[in-house]
N, C-alpha and C positions, 0 to 999 in steps of 0.2 A: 504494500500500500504506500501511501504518495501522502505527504506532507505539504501543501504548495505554500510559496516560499515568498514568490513574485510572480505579476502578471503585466502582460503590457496589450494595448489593442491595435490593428492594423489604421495606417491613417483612416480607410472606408470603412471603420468601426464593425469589419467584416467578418475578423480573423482575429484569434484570441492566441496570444501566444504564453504559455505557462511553465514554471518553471517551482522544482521541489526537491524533498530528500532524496525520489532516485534518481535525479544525477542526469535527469533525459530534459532535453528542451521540446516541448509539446506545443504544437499547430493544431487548433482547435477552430473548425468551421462547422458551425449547424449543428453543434454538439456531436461531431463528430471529431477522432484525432487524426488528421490527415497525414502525419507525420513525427517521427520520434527520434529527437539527435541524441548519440549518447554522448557523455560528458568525460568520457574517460575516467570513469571514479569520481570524478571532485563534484561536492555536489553545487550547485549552482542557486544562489539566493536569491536577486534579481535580476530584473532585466530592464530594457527601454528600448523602442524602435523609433529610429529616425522617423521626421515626419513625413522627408520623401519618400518612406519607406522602403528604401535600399538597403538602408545597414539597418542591424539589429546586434545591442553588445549586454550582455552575460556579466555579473559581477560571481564569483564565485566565494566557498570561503576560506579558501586559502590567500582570497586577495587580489587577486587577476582577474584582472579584465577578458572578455573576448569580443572579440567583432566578428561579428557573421556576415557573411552578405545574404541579401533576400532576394529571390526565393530562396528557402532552405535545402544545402547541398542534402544528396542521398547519404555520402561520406562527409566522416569529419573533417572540414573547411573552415579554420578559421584562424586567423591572428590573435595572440596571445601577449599580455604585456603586463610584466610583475609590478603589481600597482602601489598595492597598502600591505600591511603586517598581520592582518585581521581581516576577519569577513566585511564583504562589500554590504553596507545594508540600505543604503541609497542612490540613485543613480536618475539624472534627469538631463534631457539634451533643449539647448535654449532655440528658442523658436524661428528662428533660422539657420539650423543645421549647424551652425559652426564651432560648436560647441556641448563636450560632453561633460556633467560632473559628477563625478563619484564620492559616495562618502564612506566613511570604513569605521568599525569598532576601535579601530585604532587611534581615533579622533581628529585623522586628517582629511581635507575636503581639496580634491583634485580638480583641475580644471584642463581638460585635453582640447588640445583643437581636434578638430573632424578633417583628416584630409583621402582621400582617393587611394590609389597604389600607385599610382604616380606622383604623388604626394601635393596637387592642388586639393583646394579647399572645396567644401560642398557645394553645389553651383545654390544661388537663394533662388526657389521660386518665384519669389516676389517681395519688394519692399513692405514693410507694414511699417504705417504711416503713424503720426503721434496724433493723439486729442487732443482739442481743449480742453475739454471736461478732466475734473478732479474728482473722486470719493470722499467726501467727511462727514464727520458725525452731523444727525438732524441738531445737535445741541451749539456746535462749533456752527452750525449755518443760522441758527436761530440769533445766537452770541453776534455774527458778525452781521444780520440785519439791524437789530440791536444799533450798532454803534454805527450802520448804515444813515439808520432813522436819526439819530442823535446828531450827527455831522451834517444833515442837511437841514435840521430845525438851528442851528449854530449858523450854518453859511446864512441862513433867510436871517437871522437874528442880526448876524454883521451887515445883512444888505439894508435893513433899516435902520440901522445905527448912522452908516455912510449916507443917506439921502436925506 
């Protein structure tokens, strides 16, 4: 039986990819397992899949990383790279591909670039643009109408003082 450890989802939130005590990285569509990588022994804690969904990488816990490429090979395919001292137990890629982060029991937090096998960078889909708009508390927006209302009964105050 299977302890699951980590899960990641296909960008088309189509394909479930899972990952646990035995050691196998699992491809889940339609509740079915379409495919089972074995991990060589080490068992494998998390995971995360790029958002172009090309790569997909393994934290293990012995500490190491892995990069898959996707589709998932039939044989074991993959780059490996001695990370942390301790098991990997967080991992998340920033939203334009260019970056992976790891974090370890170890209490270090990694930051990898993303490059190719010819070692360019992920290509970005697409810029993502910034907002105007800000998040704060309804109390900090209340507060600052507040002092909104009060600075314009002050400006009308000084406009009849001056006339």
């Amino acid at each position: 039986s299977c302890s699951y450890t980590g899960v990641t989802l296909s960008p088309d939130a189509k394909t479930v990819f899972a990952v646990g005590t035995d050691c196998t990285l699992k491809e889940i569509t339609d509740s079915q397992i379409l495919r089972e990588v074995q991990s060589d022994g080490v068992p494998y804690i998390n995971l995360v899949m790029s958002r172009s969904g090309r790569m997909l990488f393994t934290g293990t816990s012995i500490g190491t990383i892995r990069a898959i490429k996707y589709p998932l090979p039939i044989q074991k395919d993959w780059v490996e790279y001695q990370a942390h001292a301790a098991p990997v137990t967080k991992m998340a890629i920033t939203y334009d591909d260019q970056f992976l982060l790891t974090v370890s029991e170890d209490g270090c937090l990694l930051v990898w670039k993303i490059n190719d096998k010819e070692g360019r960078g992920m290509k970005r889909e697409k810029e993502v643009g910034y907002t105007e708009e800000i998040l704060i508390t309804k109390s900090d927006l209340e507060e600052k109408n507040q002092v909104m209302l009060e600075l314009k009964t002050r400006v009308e105050e000084l406009k009849m003082e001056n006339e």
